[in-house]
N, C-alpha and C positions, 0 to 999 in steps of 0.2 A: 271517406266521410268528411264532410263540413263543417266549421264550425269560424261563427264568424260573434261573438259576445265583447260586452263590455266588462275589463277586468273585475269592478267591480259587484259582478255579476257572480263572482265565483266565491263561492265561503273561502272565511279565511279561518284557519288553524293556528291555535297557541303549538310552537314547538316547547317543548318538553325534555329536551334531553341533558342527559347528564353536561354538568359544565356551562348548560346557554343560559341566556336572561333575558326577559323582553326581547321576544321574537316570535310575528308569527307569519306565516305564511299561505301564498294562494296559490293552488297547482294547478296553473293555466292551460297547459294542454299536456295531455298523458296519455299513456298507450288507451285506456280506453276513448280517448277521442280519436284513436283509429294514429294516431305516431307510432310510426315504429322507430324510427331511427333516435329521435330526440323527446326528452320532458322541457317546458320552461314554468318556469313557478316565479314568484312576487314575493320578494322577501322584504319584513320591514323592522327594523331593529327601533325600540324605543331609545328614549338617551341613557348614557350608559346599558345600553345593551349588549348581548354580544355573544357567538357562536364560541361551541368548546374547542379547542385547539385540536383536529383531528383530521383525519387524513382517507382518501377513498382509491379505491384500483382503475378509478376512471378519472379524468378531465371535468375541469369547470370554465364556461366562460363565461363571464359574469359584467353586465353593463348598471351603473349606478347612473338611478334616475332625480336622487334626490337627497340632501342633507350632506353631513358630513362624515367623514369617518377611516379609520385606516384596517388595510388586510395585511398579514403577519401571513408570510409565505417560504418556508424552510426558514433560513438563517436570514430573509430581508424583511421590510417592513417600508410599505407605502402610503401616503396619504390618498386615500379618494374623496370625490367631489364629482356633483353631476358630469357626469360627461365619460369620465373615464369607463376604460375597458380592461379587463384582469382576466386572467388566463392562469389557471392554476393547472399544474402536470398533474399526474397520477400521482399519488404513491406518497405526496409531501404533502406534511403536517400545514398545516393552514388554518385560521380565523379571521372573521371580521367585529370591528368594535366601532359603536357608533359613540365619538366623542364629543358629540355638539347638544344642542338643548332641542333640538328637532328630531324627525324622527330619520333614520337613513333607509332609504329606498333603494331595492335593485332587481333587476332579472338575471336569474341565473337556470343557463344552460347545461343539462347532463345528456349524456347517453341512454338510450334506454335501456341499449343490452347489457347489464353490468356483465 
């Protein structure tokens, strides 16, 4: 299957879960666009935004396309800014928090197969 859209093109979702704040997100391509292997989804944090400190049995790779902001990954902590690329392992506790007055922008890569 095919699919060739403008991101914007795809509803965006308030997240909702325990812990997060201002966040929502857009599931770019997903097993039902015919992936098997990978999801990519559009995540945008409002200012002071930010995901709950939690942890998955799969891999993230994660490219930020816009704003500012820093990810909290086991025991380190780094600033991002467009450009950069994050790589979280399995299994470790992780966040992201948007600390600028814009909004933080990124794609982030999962597995399909949990």
């Amino acid at each position: 299957m095919f699919k060739a859209i403008h991101y914007s093109e795809v509803s965006r979702e308030k997240v909702e879960n325990e812990g997060s704040k201002g966040i929502t997100v857009r599931r770019l391509i997903t097993r039902e666009d015919g992936a098997k292997n990978f999801a990519m989804r559009f995540f945008e944090l409002e200012p002071g935004g930010h995901t709950p400190l939690h942890s998955h049995d799969w891999e993230h790779e994660v490219f930020v396309l816009d704003g500012k902001g820093s990810v909290i990954c086991g025991d380190s902590e780094a600033d991002i800014t467009p450009g950069y690329v994050v790589f979280i392992p399995p299994k470790v506790k992780h966040c992201f928090r948007n600390r600028a007055e814009q909004k933080l922008s990124f794609l982030c890569l999962i597995p399909n197969k949990k």
